[in-house]
C-alpha positions in Angstrom: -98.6 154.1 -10.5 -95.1 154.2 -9.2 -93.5 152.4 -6.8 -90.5 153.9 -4.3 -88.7 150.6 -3.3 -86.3 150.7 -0.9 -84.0 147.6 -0.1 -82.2 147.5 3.1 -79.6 145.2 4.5 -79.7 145.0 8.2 -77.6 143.6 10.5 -78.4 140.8 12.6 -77.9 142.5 15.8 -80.3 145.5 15.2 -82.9 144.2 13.0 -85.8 143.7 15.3 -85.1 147.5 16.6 -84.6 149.0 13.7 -87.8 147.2 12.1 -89.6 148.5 15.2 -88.4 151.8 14.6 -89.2 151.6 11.0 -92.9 150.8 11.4 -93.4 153.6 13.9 -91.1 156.4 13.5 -90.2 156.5 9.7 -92.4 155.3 7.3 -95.2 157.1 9.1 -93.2 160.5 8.8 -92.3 158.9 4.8 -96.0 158.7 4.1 -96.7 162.5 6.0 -95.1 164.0 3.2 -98.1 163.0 1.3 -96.5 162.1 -1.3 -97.5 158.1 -1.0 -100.8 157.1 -1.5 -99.4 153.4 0.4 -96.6 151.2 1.6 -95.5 147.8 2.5 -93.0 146.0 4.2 -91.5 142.9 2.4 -88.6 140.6 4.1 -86.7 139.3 0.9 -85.3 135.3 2.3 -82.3 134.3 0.7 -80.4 131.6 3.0 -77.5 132.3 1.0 -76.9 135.7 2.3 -79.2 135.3 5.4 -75.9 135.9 7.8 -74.6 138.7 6.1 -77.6 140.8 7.9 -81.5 140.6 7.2 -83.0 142.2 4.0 -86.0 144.2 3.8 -87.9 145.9 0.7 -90.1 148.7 1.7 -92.5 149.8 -1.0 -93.9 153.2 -1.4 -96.6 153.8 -3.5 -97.5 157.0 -5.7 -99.5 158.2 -8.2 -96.8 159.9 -10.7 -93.0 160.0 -11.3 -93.4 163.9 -11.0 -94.7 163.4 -7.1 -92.1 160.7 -6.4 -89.7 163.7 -7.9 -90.6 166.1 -5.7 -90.7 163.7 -2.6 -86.9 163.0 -3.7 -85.9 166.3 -3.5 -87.7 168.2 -0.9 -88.2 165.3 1.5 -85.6 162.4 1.0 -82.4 163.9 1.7 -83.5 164.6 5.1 -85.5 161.5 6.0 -82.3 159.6 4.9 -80.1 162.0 7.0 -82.1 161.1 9.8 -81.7 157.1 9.2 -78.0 157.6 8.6 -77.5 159.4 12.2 -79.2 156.7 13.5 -77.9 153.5 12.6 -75.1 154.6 10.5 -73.3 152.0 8.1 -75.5 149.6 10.1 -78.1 149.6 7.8 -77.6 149.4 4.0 -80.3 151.0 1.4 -80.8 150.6 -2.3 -83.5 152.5 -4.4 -84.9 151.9 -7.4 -88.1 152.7 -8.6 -90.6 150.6 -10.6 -93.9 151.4 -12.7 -97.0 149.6 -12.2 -97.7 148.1 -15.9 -100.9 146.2 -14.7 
């Protein structure tokens, strides 16, 4: 299994709205694609950076790196676009992605 993590700074501000947003507007259109079999919503706590904006980990779940492959490139450049017109520098993301050993 592979997991799609996204880590996202948010500012202060915004962060109840934008969370809001996130669990009713994006991820469900993220996990239409059908490319992810599931997802989570983690809030990382550091109180060292905690006023620089709140950080968030959203986890995607799928079953190979070829469907996470074609989620990147058929479906992720315009899911992003659409978070980008929206909250604009705002919001900060960082992907990686991660293998399930066990």
């Amino acid at each position: 299994m592979i997991v799609y993590n996204v880590t996202c700074n948010v500012e202060n501000p915004m962060a109840n709205e934008w969370l809001e947003w996130m669990k009713t507007v994006h991820i469900p259109e993220v996990m239409a694609t059908g490319c992810f079999v599931e997802n989570k919503i983690l809030k990382l706590h550091n109180p060292e950076t905690d006023d620089e904006g709140i950080n968030y980990a959203i986890q995607y779940t799928c079953d190979s790196i070829e469907t996470l492959e074609r989620y990147r490139s058929e479906f992720g450049p315009g899911l992003q676009a659409k978070t980008l017109e929206k909250y604009g520098n705002k919001v900060l993301a960082y992907r990686s992605v991660l293998e399930i050993i066990e």
